[in-house]
C-alpha positions, 0 to 999 in steps of 0.5 A: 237858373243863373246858368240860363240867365248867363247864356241870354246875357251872352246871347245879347253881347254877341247879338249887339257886337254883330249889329256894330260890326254890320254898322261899321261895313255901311260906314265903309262903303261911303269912303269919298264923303262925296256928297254928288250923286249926278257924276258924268264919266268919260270913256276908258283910256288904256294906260298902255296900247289900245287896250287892258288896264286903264282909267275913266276920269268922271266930273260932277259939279266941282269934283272929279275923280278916277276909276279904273277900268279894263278894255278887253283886247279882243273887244270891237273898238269900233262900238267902245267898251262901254256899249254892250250890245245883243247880237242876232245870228248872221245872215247868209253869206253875200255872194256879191260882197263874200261877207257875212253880216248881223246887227247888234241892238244895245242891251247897256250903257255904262257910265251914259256913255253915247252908244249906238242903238243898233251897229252891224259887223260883217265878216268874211264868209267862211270857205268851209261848209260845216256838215250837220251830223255833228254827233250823229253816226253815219251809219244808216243801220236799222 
């Protein structure tokens, strides 16, 4: 009996030592004591060149701060990094032009940044013809 008493006052410590532990984790995430939640955020400037490691300062009322950021470097900064768009396949390759061209409608902005809602790029069209048969033998065997 005292044995069965024991491991249920130790399930309780270890029961009341985790839930202090996960009070103490929410205290942990609320760090600034920033009381704003309207925070407007300016785009990501690169430390260095036009792209990598950078910051994003970002106001709210009095206050300000900085978050780091990262531009990737194979990113099209015509669009900025903070406008994420889902692109459709590309069209047919203009005979006219040589290019090839899609449009883009924005899936995301992040930090309200002012984003396009549909952009189009253009490439060069490729002077390869790719053959179907990927994977296929070109055997014609019966």
């Amino acid at each position: 009996m005292q044995v069965r008493g024991l491991l249920l006052f130790l399930a309780l410590m270890l029961l009341a030592a985790t839930t202090e532990a996960g009070k103490n984790k929410k205290e942990k995430v609320k760090k600034d004591g920033s009381e704003c939640e309207d925070w407007h955020w300016g785009p990501c400037v690169p430390n260095s060149k036009d792209c990598g490691l950078g910051y994003r300062e970002g106001t709210c009322k009095n206050e300000s701060k900085k978050l780091k950021c990262k531009i990737p470097c194979n990113w099209k900064k015509k669009f900025g990094a903070d406008c994420k768009y889902k692109f459709e396949s590309w069209g047919g390759c203009s005979t006219q032009m040589g290019v090839k061209t899609r449009s883009g409608i924005l899936k995301k902005a992040l930090y309200n940044a002012q984003c396009e809602e549909i952009v189009y790029v253009t490439k060069p069209c490729s002077s390869k013809t790719k053959s179907k048969s990927k994977g296929q033998s070109q055997c014609p065997c019966s």
